[in-house]
C-alpha positions as CSV (number, residue, x, y, z in Angstrom):
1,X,-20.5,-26.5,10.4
2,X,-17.4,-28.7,11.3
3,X,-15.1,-26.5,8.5
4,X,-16.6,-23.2,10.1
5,X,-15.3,-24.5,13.7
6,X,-12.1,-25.6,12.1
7,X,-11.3,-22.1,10.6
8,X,-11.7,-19.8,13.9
9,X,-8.3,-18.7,15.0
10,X,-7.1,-19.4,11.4
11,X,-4.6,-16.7,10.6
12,X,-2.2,-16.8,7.7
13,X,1.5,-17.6,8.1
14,X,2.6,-14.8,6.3
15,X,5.5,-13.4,7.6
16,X,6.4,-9.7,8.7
17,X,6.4,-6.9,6.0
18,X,10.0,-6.1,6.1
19,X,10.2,-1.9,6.0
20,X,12.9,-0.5,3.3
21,X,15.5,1.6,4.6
22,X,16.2,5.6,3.3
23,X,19.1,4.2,1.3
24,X,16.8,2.0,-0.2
25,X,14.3,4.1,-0.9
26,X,16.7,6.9,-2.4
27,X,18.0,3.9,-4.5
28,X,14.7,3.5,-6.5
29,X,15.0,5.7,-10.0
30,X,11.9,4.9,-12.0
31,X,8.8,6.2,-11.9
32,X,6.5,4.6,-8.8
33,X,3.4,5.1,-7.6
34,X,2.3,4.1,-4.2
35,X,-1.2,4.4,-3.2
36,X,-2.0,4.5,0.5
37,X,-5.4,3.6,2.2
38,X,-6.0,6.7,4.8
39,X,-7.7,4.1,7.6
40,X,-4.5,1.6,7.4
41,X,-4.2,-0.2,10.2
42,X,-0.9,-0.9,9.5
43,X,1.2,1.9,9.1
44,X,0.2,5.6,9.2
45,X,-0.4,6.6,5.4
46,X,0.4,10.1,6.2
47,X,3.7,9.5,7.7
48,X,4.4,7.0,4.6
49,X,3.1,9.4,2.1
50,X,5.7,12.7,3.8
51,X,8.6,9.7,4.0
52,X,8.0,7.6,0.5
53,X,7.6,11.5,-1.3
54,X,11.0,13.1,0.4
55,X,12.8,10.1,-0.4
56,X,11.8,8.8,-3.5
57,X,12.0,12.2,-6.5
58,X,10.6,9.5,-8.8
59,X,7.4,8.6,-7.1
60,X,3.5,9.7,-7.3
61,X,2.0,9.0,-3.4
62,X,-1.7,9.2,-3.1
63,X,-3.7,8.8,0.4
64,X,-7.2,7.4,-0.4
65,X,-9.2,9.0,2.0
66,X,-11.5,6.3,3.6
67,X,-9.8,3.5,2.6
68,X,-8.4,0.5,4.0
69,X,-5.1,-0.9,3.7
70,X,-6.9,-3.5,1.4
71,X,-7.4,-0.6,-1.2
72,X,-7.7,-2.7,-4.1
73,X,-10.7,-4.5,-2.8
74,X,-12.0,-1.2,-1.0
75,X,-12.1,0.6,-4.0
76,X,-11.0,-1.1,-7.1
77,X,-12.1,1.1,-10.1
78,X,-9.8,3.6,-8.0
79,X,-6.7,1.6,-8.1
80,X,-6.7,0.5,-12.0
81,X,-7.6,3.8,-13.1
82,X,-4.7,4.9,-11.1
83,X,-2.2,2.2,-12.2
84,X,-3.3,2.6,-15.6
85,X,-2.7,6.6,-15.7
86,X,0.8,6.0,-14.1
87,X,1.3,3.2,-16.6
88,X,0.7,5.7,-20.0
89,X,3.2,7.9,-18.6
């Protein structure tokens, strides 16, 4: 009881997710594959997936409908099937 009353309000220090540039992006020449949770609630997937894809010839974008920014927890099976596709390419 005492540790469940000393963890609420915990939140983790971690600090901001810095966003990359266009030069930055347009930098990147290998082969990337960025897979987006649709229901993010974090950044808009769409506008990530239009931004990532015009910038970036190199990568593979995927939305996963219904999924949450923690894709790899929401649907794992998805996300090593995925990396191992990109991977044997």
């Amino acid at each position: 009881m005492e540790l469940g009353r000393a963890s609420i309000g915990f939140r983790r220090a971690l600090p901001p997710a810095r966003v990359f540039s266009d030069e930055e992006l347009r930098r990147v020449r290998v082969p990337s594959l960025f897979l987006l949770g649709e229901q993010s609630s974090l950044r808009d997937a769409r506008q990530v997936a239009a931004r990532v894809g015009a910038l970036m010839p190199t990568a593979e974008v995927e939305v996963v409908p219904g999924a949450s920014h923690a894709l790899p927890t929401d649907d794992p099976e998805l996300v090593a099937a995925r990396i191992l596709r990109r991977a044997a390419e």
